[in-house]
C-alpha positions as CSV (number, residue, x, y, z in Angstrom):
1,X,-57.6,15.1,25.0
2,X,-56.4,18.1,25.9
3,X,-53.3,18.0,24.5
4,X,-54.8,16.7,21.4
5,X,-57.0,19.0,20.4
6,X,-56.4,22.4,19.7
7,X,-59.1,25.1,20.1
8,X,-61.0,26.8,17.1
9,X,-58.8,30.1,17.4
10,X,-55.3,28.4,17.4
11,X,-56.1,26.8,14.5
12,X,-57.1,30.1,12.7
13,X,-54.4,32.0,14.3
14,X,-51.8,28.9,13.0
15,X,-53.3,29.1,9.3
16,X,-52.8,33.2,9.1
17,X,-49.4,32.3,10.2
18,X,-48.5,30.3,7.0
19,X,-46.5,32.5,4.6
20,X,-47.0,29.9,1.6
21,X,-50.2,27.8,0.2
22,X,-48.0,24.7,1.2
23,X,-47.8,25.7,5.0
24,X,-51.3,26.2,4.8
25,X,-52.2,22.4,3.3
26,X,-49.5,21.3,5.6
27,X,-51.1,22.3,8.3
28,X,-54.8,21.6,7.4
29,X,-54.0,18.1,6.8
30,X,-51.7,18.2,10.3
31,X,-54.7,19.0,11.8
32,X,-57.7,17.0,9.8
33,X,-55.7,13.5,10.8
34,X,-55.9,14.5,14.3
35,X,-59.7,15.5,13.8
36,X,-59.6,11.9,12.3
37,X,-57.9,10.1,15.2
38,X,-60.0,12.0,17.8
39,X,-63.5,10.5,16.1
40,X,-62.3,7.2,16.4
41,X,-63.2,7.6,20.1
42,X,-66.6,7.5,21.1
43,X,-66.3,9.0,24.5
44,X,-64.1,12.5,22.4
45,X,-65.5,15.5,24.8
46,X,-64.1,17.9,22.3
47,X,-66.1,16.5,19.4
48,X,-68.0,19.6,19.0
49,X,-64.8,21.6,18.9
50,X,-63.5,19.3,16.0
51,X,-66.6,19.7,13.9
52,X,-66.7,23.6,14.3
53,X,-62.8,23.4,13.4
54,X,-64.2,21.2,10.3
55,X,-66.5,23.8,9.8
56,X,-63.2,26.6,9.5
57,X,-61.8,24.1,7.4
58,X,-64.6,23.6,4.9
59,X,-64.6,27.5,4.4
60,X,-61.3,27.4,3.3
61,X,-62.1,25.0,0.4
62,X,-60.7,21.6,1.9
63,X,-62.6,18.2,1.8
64,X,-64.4,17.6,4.9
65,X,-66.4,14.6,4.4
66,X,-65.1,12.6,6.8
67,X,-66.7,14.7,9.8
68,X,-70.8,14.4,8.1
69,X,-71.3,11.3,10.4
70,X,-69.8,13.2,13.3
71,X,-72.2,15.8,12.7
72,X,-75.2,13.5,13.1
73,X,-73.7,12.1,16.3
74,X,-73.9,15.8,18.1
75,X,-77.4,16.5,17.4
76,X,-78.3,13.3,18.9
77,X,-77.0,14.6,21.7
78,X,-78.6,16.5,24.7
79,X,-76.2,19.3,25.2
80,X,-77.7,22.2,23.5
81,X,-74.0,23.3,22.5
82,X,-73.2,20.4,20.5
83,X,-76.7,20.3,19.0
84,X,-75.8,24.1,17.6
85,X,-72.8,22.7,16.2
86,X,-73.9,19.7,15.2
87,X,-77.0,21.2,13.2
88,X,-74.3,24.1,11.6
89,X,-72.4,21.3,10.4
90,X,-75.2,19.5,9.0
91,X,-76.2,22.6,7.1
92,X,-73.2,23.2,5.9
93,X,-71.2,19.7,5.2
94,X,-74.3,18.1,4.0
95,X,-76.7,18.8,1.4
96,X,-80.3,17.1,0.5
97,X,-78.6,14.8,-1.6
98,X,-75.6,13.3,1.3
99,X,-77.1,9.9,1.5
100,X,-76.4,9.9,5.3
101,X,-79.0,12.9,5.5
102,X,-81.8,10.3,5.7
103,X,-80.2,9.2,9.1
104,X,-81.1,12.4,10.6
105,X,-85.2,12.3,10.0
106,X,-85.8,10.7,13.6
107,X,-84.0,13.1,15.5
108,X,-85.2,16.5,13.6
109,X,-88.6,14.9,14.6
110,X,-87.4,14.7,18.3
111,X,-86.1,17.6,18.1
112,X,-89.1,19.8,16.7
113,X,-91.1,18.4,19.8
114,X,-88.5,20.1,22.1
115,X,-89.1,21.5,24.9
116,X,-86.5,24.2,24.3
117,X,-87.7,26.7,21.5
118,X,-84.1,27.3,20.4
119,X,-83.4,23.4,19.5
120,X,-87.3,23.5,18.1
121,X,-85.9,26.6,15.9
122,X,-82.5,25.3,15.0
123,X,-84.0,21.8,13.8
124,X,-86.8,24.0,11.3
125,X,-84.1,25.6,10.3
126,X,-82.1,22.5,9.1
127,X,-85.2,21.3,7.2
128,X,-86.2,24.5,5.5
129,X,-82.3,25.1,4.5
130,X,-81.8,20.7,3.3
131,X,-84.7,18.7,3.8
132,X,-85.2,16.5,1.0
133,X,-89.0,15.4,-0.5
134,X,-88.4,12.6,1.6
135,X,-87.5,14.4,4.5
136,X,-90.4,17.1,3.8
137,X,-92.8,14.8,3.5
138,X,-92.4,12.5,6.8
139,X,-92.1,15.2,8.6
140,X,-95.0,18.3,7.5
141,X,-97.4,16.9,10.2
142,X,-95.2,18.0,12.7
143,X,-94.2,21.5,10.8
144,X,-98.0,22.3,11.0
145,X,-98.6,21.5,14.3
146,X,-95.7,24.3,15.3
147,X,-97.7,26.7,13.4
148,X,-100.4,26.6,16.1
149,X,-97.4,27.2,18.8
150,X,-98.0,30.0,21.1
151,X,-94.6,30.8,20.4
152,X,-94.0,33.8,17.9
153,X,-90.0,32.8,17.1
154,X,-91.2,28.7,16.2
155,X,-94.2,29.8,14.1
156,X,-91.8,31.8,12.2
157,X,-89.4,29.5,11.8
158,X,-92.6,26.9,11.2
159,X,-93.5,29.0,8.3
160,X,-90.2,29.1,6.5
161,X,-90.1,25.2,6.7
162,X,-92.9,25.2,5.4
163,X,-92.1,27.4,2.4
164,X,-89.5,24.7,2.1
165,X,-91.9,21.4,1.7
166,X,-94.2,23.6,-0.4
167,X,-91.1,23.6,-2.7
168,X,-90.2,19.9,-2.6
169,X,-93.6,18.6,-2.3
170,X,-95.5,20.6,-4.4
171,X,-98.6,17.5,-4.1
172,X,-98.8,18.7,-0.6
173,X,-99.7,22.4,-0.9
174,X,-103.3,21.7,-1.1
175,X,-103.0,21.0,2.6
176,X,-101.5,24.0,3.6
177,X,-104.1,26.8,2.3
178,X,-106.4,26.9,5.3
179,X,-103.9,28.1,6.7
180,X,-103.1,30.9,5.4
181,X,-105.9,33.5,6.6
182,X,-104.6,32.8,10.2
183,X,-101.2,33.1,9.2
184,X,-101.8,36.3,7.4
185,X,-103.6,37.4,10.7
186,X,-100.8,37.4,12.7
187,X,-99.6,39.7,14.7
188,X,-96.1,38.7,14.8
189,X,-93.8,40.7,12.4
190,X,-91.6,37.6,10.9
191,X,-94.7,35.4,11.0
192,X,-96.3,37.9,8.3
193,X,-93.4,38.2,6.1
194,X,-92.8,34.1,5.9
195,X,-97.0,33.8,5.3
196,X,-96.4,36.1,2.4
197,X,-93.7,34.3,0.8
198,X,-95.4,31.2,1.2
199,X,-98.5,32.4,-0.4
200,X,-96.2,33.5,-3.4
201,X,-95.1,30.1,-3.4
202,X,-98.4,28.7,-3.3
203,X,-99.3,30.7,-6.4
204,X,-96.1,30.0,-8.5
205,X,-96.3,26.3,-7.9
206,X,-100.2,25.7,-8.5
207,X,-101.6,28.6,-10.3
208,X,-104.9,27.2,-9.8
209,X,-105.1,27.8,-6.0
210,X,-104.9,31.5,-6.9
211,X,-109.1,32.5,-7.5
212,X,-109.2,30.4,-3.9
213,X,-107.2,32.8,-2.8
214,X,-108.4,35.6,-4.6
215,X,-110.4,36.5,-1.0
216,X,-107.0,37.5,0.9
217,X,-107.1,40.8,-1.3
218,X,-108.7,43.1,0.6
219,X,-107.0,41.6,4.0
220,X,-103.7,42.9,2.0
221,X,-105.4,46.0,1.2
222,X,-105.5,47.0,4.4
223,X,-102.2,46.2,5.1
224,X,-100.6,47.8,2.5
225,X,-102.3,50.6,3.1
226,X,-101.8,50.7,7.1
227,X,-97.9,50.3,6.1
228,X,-98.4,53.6,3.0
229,X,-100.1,55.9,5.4
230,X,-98.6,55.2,8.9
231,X,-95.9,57.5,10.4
232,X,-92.5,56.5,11.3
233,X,-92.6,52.9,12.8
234,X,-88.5,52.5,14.1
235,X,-88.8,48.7,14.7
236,X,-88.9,48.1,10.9
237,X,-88.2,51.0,9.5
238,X,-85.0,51.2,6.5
239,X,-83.8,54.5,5.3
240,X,-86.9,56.3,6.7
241,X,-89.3,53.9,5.2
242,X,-91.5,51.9,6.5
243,X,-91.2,48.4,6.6
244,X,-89.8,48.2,2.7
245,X,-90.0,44.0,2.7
246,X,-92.9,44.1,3.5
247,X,-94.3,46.2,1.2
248,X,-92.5,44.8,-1.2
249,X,-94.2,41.4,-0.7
250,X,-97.6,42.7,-0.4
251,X,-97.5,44.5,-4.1
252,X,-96.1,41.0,-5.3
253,X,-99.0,39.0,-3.7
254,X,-101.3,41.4,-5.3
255,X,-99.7,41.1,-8.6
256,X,-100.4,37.4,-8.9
257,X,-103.9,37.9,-7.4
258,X,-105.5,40.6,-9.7
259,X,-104.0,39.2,-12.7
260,X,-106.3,38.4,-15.4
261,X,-109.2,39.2,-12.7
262,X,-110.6,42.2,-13.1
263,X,-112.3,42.7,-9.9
264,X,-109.0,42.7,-8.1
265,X,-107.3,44.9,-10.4
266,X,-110.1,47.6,-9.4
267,X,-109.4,47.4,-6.2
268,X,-106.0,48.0,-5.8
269,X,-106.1,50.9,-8.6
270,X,-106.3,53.0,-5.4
271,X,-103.6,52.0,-3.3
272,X,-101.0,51.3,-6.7
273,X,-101.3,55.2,-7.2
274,X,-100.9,55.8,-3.1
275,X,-97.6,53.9,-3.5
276,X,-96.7,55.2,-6.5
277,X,-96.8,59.1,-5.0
278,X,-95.9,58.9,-1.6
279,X,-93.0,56.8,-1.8
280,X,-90.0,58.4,-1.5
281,X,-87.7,58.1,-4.6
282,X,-84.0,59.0,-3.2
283,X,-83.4,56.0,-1.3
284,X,-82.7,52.3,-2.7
285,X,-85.5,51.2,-0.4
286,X,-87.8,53.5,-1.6
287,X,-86.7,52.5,-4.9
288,X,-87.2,49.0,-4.7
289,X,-91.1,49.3,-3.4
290,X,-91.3,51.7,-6.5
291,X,-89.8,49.0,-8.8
292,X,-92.3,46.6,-7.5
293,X,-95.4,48.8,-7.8
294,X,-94.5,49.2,-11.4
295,X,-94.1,45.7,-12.1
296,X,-97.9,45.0,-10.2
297,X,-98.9,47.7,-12.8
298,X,-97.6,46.1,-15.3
299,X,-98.7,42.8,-14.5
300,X,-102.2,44.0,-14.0
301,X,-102.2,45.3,-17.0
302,X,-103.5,48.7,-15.4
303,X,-105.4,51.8,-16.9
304,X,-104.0,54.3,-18.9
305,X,-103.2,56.5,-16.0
306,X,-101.3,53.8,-14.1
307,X,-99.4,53.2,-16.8
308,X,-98.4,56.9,-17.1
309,X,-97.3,56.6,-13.7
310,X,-95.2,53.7,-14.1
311,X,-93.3,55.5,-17.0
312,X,-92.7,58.5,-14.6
313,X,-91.4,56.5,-12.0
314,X,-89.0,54.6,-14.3
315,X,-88.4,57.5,-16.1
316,X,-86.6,59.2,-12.8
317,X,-84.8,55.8,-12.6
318,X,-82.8,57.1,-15.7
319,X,-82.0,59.9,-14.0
320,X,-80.7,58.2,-10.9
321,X,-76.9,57.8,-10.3
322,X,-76.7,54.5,-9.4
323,X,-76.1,52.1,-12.4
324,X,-78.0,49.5,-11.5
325,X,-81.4,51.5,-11.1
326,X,-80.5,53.0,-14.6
327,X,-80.4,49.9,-15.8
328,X,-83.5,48.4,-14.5
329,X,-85.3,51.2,-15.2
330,X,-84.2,50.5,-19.2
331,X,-85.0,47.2,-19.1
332,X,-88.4,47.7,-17.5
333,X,-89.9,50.5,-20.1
334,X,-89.0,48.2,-22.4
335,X,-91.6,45.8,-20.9
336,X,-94.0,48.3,-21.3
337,X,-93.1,49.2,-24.6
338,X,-95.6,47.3,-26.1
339,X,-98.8,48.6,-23.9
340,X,-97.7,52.6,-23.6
341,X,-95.1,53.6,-26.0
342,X,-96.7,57.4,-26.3
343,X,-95.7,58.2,-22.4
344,X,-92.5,56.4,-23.3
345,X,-92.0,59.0,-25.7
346,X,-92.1,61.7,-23.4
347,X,-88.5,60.7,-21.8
348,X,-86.8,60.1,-25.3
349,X,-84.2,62.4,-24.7
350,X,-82.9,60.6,-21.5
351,X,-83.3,57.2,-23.2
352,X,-80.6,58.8,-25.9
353,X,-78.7,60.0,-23.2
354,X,-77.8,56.6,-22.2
355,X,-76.3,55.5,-25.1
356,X,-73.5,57.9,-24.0
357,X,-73.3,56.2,-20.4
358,X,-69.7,54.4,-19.5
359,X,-71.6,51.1,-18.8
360,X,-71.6,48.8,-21.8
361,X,-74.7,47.2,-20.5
362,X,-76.8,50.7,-19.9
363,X,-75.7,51.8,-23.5
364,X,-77.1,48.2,-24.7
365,X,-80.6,48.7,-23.1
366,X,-80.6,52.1,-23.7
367,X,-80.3,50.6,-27.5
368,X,-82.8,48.5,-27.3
369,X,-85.5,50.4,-26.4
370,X,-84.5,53.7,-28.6
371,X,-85.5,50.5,-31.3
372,X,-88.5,50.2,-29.7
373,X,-89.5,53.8,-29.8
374,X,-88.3,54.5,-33.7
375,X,-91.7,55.5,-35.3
376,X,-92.8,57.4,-38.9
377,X,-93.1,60.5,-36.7
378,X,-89.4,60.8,-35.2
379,X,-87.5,58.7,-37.6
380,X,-85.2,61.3,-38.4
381,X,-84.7,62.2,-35.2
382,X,-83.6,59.3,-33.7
383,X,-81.5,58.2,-36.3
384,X,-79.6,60.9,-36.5
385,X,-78.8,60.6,-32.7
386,X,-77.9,56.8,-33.5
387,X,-75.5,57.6,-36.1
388,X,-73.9,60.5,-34.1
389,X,-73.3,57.3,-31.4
390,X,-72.5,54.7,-34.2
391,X,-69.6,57.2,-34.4
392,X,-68.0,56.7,-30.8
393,X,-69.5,53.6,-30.6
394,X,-67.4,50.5,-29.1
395,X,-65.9,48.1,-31.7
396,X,-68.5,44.9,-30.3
397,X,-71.0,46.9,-30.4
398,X,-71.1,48.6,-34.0
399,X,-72.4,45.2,-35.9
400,X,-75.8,45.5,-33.7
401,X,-76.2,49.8,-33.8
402,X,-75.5,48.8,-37.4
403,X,-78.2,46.3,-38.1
404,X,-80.9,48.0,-35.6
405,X,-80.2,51.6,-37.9
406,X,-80.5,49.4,-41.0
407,X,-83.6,47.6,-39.5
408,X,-85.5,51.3,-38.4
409,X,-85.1,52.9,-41.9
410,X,-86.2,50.5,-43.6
411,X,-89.8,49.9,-41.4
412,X,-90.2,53.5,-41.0
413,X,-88.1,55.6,-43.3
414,X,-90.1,58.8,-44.6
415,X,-88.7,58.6,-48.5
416,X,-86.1,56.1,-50.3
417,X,-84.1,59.0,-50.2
418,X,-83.6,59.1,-46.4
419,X,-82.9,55.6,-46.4
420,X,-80.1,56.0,-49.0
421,X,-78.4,58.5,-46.7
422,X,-78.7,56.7,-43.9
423,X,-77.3,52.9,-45.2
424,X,-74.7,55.4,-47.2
425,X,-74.0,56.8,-43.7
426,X,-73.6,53.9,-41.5
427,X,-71.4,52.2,-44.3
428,X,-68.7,54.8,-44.4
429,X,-68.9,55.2,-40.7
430,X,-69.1,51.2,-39.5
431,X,-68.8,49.9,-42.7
432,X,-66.5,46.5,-41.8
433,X,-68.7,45.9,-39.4
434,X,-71.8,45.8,-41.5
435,X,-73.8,42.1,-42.1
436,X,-73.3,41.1,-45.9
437,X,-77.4,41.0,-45.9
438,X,-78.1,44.6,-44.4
439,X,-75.0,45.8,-47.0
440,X,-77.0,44.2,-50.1
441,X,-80.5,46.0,-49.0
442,X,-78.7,49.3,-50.9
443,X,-78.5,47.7,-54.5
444,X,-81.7,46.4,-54.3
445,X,-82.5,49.5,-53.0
446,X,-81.6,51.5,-55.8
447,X,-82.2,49.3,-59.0
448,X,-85.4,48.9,-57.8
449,X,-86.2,53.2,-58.3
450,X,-85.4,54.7,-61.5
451,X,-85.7,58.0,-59.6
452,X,-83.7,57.6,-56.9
453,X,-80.5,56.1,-59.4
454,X,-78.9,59.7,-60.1
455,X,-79.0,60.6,-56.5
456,X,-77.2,57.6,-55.1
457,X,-74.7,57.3,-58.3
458,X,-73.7,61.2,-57.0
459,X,-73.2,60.7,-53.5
460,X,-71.8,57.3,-53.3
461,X,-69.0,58.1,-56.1
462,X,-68.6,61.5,-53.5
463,X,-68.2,58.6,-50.8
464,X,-65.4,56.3,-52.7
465,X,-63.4,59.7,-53.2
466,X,-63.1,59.8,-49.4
467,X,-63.0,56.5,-48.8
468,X,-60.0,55.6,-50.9
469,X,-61.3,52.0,-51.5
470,X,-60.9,50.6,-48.3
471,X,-64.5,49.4,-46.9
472,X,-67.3,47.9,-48.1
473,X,-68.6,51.5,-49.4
474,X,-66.3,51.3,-51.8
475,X,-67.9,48.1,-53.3
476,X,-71.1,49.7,-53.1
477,X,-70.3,52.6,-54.9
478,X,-68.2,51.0,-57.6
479,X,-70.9,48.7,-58.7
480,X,-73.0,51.9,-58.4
481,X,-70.8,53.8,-60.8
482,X,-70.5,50.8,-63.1
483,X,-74.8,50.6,-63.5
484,X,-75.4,54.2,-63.5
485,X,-72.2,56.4,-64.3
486,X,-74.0,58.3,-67.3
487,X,-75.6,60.0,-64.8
488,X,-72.7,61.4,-63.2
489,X,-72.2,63.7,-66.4
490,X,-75.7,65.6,-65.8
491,X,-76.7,67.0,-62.3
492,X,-78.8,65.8,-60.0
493,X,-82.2,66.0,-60.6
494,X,-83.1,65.6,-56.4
495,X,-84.1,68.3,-54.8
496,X,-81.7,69.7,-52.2
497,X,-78.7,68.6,-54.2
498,X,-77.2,71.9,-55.6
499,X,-74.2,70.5,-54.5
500,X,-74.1,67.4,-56.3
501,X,-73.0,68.7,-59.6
502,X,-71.7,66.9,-63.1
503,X,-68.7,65.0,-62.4
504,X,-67.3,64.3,-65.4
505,X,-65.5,61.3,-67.1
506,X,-61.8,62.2,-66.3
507,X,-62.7,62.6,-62.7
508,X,-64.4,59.1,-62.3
509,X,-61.6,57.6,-64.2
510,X,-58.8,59.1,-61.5
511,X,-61.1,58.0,-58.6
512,X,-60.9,54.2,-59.8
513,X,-57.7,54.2,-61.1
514,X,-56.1,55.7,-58.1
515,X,-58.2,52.9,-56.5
516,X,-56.8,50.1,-58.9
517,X,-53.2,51.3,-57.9
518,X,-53.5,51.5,-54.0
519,X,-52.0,49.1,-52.0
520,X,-54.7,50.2,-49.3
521,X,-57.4,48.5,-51.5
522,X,-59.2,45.4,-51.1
523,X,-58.9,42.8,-53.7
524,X,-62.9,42.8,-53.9
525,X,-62.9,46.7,-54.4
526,X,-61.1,46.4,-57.5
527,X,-62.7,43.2,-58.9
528,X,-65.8,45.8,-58.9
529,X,-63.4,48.3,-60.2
530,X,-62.6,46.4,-63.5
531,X,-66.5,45.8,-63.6
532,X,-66.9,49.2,-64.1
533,X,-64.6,50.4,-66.0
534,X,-66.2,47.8,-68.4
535,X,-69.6,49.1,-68.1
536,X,-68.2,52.7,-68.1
537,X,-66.4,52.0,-71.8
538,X,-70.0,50.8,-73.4
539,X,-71.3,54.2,-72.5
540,X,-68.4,56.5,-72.8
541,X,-67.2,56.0,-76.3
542,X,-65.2,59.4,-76.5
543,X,-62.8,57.8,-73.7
544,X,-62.7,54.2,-74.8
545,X,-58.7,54.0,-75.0
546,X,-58.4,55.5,-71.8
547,X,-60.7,53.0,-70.3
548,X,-59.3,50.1,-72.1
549,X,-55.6,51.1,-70.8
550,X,-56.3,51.4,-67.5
551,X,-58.4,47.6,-67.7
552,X,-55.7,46.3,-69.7
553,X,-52.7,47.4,-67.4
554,X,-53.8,44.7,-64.4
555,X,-53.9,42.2,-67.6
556,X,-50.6,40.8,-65.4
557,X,-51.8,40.9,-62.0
558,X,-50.2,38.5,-59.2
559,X,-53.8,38.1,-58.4
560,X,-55.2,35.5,-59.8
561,X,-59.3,37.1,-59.7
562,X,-58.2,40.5,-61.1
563,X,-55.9,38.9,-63.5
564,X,-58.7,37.2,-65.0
565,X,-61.1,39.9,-65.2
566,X,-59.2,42.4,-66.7
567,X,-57.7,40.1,-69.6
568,X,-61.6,39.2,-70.2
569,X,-62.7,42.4,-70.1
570,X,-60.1,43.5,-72.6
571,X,-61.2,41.1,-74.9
572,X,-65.2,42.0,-74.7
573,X,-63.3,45.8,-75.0
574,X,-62.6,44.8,-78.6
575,X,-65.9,43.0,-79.2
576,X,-68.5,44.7,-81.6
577,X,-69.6,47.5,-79.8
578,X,-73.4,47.1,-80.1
579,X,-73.2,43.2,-78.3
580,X,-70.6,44.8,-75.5
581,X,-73.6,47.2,-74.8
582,X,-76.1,44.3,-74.7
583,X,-73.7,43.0,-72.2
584,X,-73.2,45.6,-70.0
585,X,-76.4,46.9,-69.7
586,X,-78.1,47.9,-66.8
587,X,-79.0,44.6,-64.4
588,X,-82.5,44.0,-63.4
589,X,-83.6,44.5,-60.2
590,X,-82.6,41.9,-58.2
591,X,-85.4,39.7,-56.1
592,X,-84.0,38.6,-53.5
593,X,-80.8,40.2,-51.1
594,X,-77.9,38.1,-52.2
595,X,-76.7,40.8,-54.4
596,X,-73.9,42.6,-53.2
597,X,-72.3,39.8,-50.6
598,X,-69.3,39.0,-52.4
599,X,-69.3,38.7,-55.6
600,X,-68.5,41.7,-58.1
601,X,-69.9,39.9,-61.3
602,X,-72.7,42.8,-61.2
């Protein structure tokens, strides 16, 4: 046998060796029919050294099937060194849906009446990692009776079994709930933690054990506080705090038992605002029992002044370095968006910050929640710190800043007059990237406010002229100039526009020209071009032939759309004047937002 079978370490060493992926599966398979040959005998010594070579094997991706049998054969055996194996191959080979796995039930019962607390462990260690319902339920009588051991390492390892038929046999939890107090009482440090996660359990699987267990609270009061207010404690201490898992479990245990009970929630005001100070905030450990005590605060549905605290604390998150902490801290004041937005307010400026962060998904957060916090009050504010980003903003992200500005102006825009700069704004910046619904919001928009009509004719005819008819401004603004050019001959009435002065008819006719003969344009820009120029010949009589020429020249387009426009429009050009004007006169306001989308019939 000896010759046979090669130790654990030779084989590793021989697998490094191979300089190609074929070596490798050479000798993998060299090696897994000799495994095969060697558990044809019964009397192999050196089983346990094949399975743990399996074992190497199966980490490196290979099928290792063949050995789950073998497996089953060494914890059956007496030798506590080819039980270890056996039950590391079991966990790992097998899972609670291997057929074979039911084979097993007689000796994991054996085995958990050991003698030998290390077989007792490594067998409730094999049922809380695979034990099936089946397997759960056959054998929970004997996983309770190890939680009256006088043995601190089996309770523990009793406990987390437990947590695993809780899981599978959710029937059976009812069962299990006298024994918590005890459990809880324990003076064993692992004991504790499992009795806490299996109380969590307890809750999440049958919320209505939770008012029966609503009389742990102040048990895990004291705790909690014991752990807040003690010194240094070295056995279980992490970065200079005390005990974090811990800590961390109690807030969750109380989370799920004040909620919705008012009583409770009372109670551990107190200690939520102990945490919440004397927790130290510049280590991760510290950080996740602050993370915790604001999620118990929020899940409480605390006081006013709680609340305030949980902002704080997440607002310092933003200010962390670490990207995950940032991000969690984002994602959590947007939880609470909804109960506190005024202390939300109060870290707006770091909020905005991170929509300049590197991380795609901090910038996304960071989005979300300056949505959230938009108000009538700091509208313009906030805006104007989204379009600044909308500017630098990446490609993928432009159609959502995009909608979410469009969405903001118009729930809380101060006059129709900011939210004609901003959609005027966001379409020169992100324009191509704007939906076809948000884009048709702006004719609506205007036809619908006779006062509002010069203004937008003046600045989005001062947009075209930059924008050379490229984006979807340019459709905008030619359908603007086509309803309402007359106005462009008079100044704007608006206040604050000394700027926008007359434009008059020779200027508007080299913008759209100069649009018509661009090879940069769109076809759909100057389908609205010809629209115009229409409309603009009804009400500019003293430049009709100029007008007419310039529709008439793309009377031969290649294009077949702008072909047919301009030779009908040249023919309603020669129509009695007082029907063309009938015909081209301003739409009415349009009811719903398909205007605008893609047709330049308007």
């Amino acid at each position: 046998w000896c010759e046979m079978s090669i130790r654990l370490r030779e084989l590793i060493r021989a697998v490094r060796a191979c300089k190609t992926l074929a070596e490798e599966r050479e000798a993998i398979a060299k090696e897994c029919a000799a495994i095969r040959t060697a558990f044809k005998d019964e009397d192999n010594p050196y089983r346990h050294r094949n399975v743990a070579k399996l074992l190497f094997i199966h980490m490196l991706g290979y099928p290792t099937h063949f050995g789950q049998m073998e497996c089953l054969k060494l914890i059956a055996s007496q030798k506590f060194p080819e039980k270890r194996i056996g039950y590391l191959g079991l966990m790992l080979l097998l899972d609670e849906e291997t057929e074979v796995l039911m084979l097993v039930t007689n000796s994991l019962k054996n085995d958990l009446n050991h003698a030998n607390q290390f077989i007792v462990g490594q067998a409730l260690c094999a049922l809380g990692n695979i034990g099936s319902a089946d397997m759960c339920q056959d054998l929970a009588s004997e996983v309770e009776k190890l939680l009256s051991s006088s043995n601190a390492y089996i309770r523990k390892k009793a406990v987390l079994s437990l947590l695993r038929i809780c899981r599978k046999c959710p029937h059976m939890v009812e069962n299990f709930v006298e024994r918590l107090s005890s459990l809880l009482n324990d003076r064993s440090h692992g004991v504790l933690a499992g009795a806490l996660a299996l109380l969590i359990e307890m809750c999440e699987s049958d919320p209505a054990l939770i008012p029966n267990f609503r009389a742990l609270g102040p048990q895990l009061l004291k705790m909690l506080k014991n752990l807040v207010l003690s010194g240094y404690a070295p056995e279980h201490d992490v970065s200079g705090i005390t005990d974090p898992f811990l800590q961390v479990r109690i807030l969750r245990c109380l989370r799920i038992l004040a909620a919705g009970d008012k009583g409770t929630t009372d109670a551990i005001a107190d200690i939520l605002a102990q945490v919440a100070t004397n927790t130290e905030s510049t280590k991760n450990a510290g950080n996740a029992i602050l993370y915790e005590c604001v999620l118990t605060i929020i899940g409480i549905n605390g006081d006013s002044g709680l609340r305030v605290l949980a902002v704080n604390i997440l607002g310092r998150f933003l200010l962390n370095r670490d990207n995950n902490i940032r991000y969690v801290g984002l994602n959590t004041l947007a939880l609470l968006a909804s109960a506190d937005l005024k202390a939300i307010q109060r870290h707006r400026g770091t909020i905005v910050e991170c929509l300049q962060d590197p991380d795609i998904s901090i910038r996304r957060r960071a989005l979300d929640l300056v949505y959230l916090l938009v108000n009538s009050t700091n509208v313009r504010a906030l805006v104007k710190e989204l379009l600044n980003y909308l500017q630098n903003a990446d490609v993928e992200f432009k159609e959502d800043l995009t909608s979410k500005i469009c969405s903001v102006v118009a729930k809380h825009s101060p006059s129709k007059k900011f939210q004609t700069d901003t959609l005027i704004k966001v379409l020169i910046d992100a324009g191509e990237h704007v939906q076809d619904q948000v884009t048709a919001t702006l004719p609506v928009l205007i036809s619908s406010d006779p006062a509002l009509q010069s203004y937008a004719v003046h600045s989005l005819f001062r947009a075209v002229e930059h924008d050379k008819g490229r984006g979807k401004v340019s459709c905008i603004a030619c359908w603007c100039v086509g309803e309402y050019g007359e106005l462009l001959s008079s100044k704007c009435p608006a206040e604050d526009c000394e700027n926008l002065t007359p434009v008059t008819i020779e200027r508007i006719m080299g913008v759209l020209t100069g649009i018509m003969d661009s090879s940069l344009s769109s076809m759909l820009v100057k389908q609205y071009v010809l629209t115009a120029l229409i409309k603009l010949f009804a009400r500019y009589p003293q430049s009709q032939g100029t007008l007419q020429a310039a529709i008439a020249k793309h009377s031969t387009s290649i294009v077949v759309e702008v072909q047919q426009r301009a030779v009908e429009y040249s023919a309603l050009a020669r129509m009695d004047m007082s029907l063309l004007k009938e015909l081209t006169d301003h739409m009415p306001t349009p009811e719903d937002e398909a205007v605008g989308g893609g047709s330049a019939s308007g």
